[in-house]
N, C-alpha and C positions, 0 to 999 in steps of 0.2 A: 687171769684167764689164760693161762698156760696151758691148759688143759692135753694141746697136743703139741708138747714138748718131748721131742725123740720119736714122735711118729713122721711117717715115711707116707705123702700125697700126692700122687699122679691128676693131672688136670689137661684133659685133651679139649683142644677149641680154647685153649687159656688167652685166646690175644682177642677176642671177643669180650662184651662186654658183661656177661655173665661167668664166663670163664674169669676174667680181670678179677672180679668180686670174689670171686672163692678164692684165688689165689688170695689178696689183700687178707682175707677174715681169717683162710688158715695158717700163712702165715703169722697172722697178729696171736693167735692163738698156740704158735709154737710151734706148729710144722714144718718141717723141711718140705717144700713144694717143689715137684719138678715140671714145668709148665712145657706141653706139647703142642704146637701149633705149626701148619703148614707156614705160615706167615711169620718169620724170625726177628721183623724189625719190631711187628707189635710186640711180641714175648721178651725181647730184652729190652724193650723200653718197661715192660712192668717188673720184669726180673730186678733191672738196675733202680726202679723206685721203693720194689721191696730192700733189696743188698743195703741199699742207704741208710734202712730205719733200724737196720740191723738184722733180716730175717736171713734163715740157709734159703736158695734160691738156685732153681736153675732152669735154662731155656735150652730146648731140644726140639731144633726142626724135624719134623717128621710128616710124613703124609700116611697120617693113620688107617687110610684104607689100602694100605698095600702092605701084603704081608713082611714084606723083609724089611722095609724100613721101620716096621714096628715092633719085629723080631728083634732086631739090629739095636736099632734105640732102645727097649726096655731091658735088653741084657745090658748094655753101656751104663744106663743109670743104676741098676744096681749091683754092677762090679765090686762098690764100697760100702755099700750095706747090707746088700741079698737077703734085705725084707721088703715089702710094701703092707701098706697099712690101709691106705684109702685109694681106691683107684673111681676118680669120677669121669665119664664116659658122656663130652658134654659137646664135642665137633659138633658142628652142624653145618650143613650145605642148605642155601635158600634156591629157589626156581623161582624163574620171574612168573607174574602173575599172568596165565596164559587158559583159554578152553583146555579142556582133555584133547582135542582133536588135534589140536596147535602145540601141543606137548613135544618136543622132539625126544626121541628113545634116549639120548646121550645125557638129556637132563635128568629124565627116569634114572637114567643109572646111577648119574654122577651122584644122585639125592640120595640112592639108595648105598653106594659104596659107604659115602661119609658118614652118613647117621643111623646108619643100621650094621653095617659090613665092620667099622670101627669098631663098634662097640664089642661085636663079636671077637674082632681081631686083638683088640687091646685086652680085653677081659680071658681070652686066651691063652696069650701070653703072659700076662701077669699073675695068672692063677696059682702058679708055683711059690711064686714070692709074697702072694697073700697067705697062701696058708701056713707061712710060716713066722705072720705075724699073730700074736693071740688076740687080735679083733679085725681080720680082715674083712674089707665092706667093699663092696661095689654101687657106687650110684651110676641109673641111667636118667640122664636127661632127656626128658619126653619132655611134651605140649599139651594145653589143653586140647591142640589141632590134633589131637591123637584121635580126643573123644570126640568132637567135632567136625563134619569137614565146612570146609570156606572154599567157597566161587573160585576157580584159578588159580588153586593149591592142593589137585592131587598127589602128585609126589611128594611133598614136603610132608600133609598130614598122613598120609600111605605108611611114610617110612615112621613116623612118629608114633604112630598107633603100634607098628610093627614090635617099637621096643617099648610100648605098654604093655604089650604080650609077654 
């Protein structure tokens, strides 16, 4: 199950437990995975579990909602390939569970920078280097909170539905 052997996989939010998982599967499948996470200790602790079993691997602290460190890190990562193959757009920012009225605007933002602004920004940036693979894909990680909302999670499902759109 090689299948994506010499394909090139970007995975933002990879020290998460959903990100973990695509890392581990595309890995085991032959990917070169390069794992984006504001959080560096989770991403090279799964980077160094992947390197172990044998996978190409790499951790790249970035804080995907800000343009130049995501400019900066996607041209760094592919200085030695200058293709990408899969880019999955998977960060996510939670808000505690809180009324609309009790919302602070900073948590608004911050929910909206990560899980909506990322995705735009990464998928941006990468755009060049997708199409110069012959099956460049973009996944967005949405919610069923996209289609739904739940009590004390405006922002979260706001921003989710955003990138159902």
């Amino acid at each position: 199950m090689k299948h994506y052997k010499g394909k090139i996989v970007f995975i933002t939010g990879a020290g998460g437990r959903i990100g973990e998982a695509m890392a581990y599967k595309f890995a085991a499948m032959g990917a070169a995975t390069i794992l984006f996470d504001i959080d560096f200790t989770a991403i090279s602790k799964i980077a160094s579990a992947i390197a172990e079993e044998g996978g190409s691997v790499e951790a790249v602290k970035c804080d995907v909602s800000k343009t130049a460190d995501v400019q900066e890190k996607i041209e760094r990562s592919m200085q030695s390939s200058g293709k990408l193959d899969v880019l999955i757009n998977n960060a996510a920012a939670f808000t505690r569970t809180v009324s609309f009225e009790n919302l602070e605007e900073n948590e608004w933002s911050k929910a909206f920078s990560v899980n909506v602004t990322s995705a735009f920004l990464m998928s941006k940036y990468s755009i060049p280097y997708l199409k110069k693979s012959e099956c460049g894909v973009i996944v967005n990680i949405a919610s069923q909170l996209g289609h739904a909302a739940v009590a004390g999670q405006v922002a979260y499902c706001s921003t989710k539905g955003a990138l159902l759109q």
